[in-house]
N, C-alpha and C positions, 0 to 999 in steps of 0.2 A: 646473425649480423645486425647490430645497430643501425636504423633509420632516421634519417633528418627528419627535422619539423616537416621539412615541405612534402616529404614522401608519406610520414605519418598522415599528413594533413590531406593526402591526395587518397591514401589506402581506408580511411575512415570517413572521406565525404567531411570533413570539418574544414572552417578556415585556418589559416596560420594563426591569425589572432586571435582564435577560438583557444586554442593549444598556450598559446602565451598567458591570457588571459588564466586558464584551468593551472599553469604554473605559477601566476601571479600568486592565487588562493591558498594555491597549496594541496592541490586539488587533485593534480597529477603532474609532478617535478619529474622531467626525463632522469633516468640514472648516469647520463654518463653524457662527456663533453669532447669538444676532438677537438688539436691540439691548438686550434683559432679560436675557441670558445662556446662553436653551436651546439647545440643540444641535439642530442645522440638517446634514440628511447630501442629500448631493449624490448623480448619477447616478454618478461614482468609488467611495463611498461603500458604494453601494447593490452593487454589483459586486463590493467587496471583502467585504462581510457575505454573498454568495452562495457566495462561496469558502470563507467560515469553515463555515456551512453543510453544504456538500457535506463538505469533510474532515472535520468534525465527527459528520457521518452516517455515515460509513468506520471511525469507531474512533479519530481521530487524537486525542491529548491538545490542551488548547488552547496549551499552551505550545510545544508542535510545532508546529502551525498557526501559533502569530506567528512563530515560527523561520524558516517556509518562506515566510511571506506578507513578511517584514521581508529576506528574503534579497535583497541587491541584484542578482542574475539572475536571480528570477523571472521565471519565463513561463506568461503567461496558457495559451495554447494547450497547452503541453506538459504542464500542470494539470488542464487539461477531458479531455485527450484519456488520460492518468493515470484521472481519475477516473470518466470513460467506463468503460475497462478495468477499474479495478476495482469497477465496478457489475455492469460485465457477468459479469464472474467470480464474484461475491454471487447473480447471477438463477440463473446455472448451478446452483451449489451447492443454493441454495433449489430449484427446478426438481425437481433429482434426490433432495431429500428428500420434496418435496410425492409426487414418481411410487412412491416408499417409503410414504406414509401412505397413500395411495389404492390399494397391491396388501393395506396391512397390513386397511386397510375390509374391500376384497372379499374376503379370506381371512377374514376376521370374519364377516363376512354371509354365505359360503358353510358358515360350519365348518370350514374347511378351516387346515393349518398352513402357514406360508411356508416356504419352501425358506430352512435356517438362513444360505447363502452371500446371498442376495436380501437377507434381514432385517437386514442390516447393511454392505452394500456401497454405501450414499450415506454412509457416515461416517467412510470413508477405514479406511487402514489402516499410515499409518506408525508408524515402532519410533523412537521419540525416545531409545532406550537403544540403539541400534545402534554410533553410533560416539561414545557420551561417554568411552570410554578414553582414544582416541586422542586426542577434543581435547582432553580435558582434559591429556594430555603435551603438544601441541603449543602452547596457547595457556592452561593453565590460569593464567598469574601475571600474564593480563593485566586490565587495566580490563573490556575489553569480554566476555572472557570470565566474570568476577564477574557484571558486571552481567546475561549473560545465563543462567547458573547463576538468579541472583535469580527472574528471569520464570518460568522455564520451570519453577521448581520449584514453580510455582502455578499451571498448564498441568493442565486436566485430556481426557477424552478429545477432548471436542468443539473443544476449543481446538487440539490437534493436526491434527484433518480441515481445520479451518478453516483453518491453518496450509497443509496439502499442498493445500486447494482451492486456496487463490491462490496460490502456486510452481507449482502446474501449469499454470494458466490462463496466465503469466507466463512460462513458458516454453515451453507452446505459442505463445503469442500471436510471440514473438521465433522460433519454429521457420518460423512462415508467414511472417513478415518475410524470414527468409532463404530461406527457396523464391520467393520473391517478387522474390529478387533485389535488396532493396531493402539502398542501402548502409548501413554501421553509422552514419555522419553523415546518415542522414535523418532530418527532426522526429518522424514517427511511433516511429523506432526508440529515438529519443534520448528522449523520452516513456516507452517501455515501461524501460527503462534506470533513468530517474530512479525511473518504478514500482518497479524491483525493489530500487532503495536505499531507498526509501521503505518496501516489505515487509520488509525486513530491519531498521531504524531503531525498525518498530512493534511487532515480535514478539520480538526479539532485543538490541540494543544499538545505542545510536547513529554510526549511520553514515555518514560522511563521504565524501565525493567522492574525498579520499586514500585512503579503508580498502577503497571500489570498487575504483578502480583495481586497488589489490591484492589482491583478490578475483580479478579479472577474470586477475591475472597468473596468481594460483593455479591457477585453471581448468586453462589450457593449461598448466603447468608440475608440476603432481602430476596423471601418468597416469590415478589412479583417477575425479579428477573430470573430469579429458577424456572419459575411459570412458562414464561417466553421464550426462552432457550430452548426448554425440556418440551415445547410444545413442536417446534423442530424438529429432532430426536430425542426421544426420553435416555437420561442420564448426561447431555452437551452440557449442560453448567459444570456440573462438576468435574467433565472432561475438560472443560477449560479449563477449568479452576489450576486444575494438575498441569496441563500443559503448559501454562501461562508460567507458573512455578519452576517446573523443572525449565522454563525457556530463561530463567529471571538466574535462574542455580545455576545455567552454564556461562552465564554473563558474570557472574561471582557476587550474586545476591543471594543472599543466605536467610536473611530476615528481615 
């Protein structure tokens, strides 16, 4: 049975103009009309504003989200199981800041001082100025490196831990893929893969199933990023490599 805006809007916790607004875009158009005009959204409908939803709770911009929902390969499954991951990766992070507030309590209620390495070890600790020499020679006169200058120069600490929580989670998750023995063209893997274009697209620059690929060539082809991959799990570069590939071949990139 077909549902009005105002039922939809009541069954998913959104406003009506939330729903208008997502039709504006193009974002999520009901399918069907009744015979005064209103908009009538179907169980199709209803599935696709679940998806807006969930990417929408991740951080994703809404014009990303029509981007990926309008993409004619989309895959449901490779979507949930994306978003799965990175739910799971958000719980982790939250998790290890909650077990931080609750040694910060007890050391409050004891008197006592936290150990200064404790007191800031759920907040990560990468150096975003580590390697901007180098890229900025290697790719400074590109688009994608402007655009991702732009982001990052509005990156403050917490947006970097946030950053290395999901690359970690993300290439762990693909390190047990590959202990697991599971090939690079399996769904799951092909999944974590889109994930990690998707991590890259939302923090950095938009990225293409072409610009993967050549990520992925990168990897295996400049030592130092095989080094760090491989130091991970031995052989993860070039399980990228493949997986990135076969994710770029199911999009219909070929070369």
């Amino acid at each position: 049975m077909a549902l009005t805006v105002s039922q939809v809007a009541r069954l998913a916790k959104v406003s009506v103009r939330a729903l208008h607004h997502y039709d504006d875009l193009g974002l999520l158009s009901p399918s069907g009309r009744s015979e005064a005009g209103y908009r009538l959204y179907t169980q199709v409908d209803l599935r696709r504003l679940q998806q807006v939803l969930f990417f929408r709770e991740l951080g994703f911009p809404l014009e990303e989200i029509r981007r990926i929902l309008g993409d004619p390969h989309f895959d449901l499954r490779a979507a949930l199981l994306m978003q799965r991951q990175l739910l799971s990766e958000r719980a982790s992070r939250l998790d290890a800041l909650r077990r931080t507030v609750d040694q910060a309590l007890e050391a409050l209620e004891q008197g006592k001082h936290m150990d200064n390495e404790k007191m800031f070890e759920a907040f990560g600790d990468f150096d975003p100025s580590k390697y901007e020499a180098e890229v900025k020679e290697r790719w400074g006169d590109t688009e994608a490196y402007r655009e991702s200058s732009r982001r990052t120069s509005r990156y403050k600490k917490e947006d970097w831990s946030a950053i290395k929580a999901e690359q970690d989670g993300l290439l762990g998750s693909l390190a047990r893929q590959l202990e697991a023995r599971r090939a690079a063209t399996d769904p799951e893997v092909l999944a974590l893969a889109e994930a990690y274009r998707q991590f890259i697209s939302k923090w950095f620059y938009p990225c293409s199933h072409v610009m993967q690929r050549g990520l992925g060539e990168m990897y295996v082809g400049d030592s130092r990023f095989t080094e760090n991959l491989d130091s991970v799990k031995p052989g993860l570069a070039r399980y990228l490599r493949d997986a990135f590939v076969a994710n770029a071949e199911r999009h219909g990139v070929t070369s």
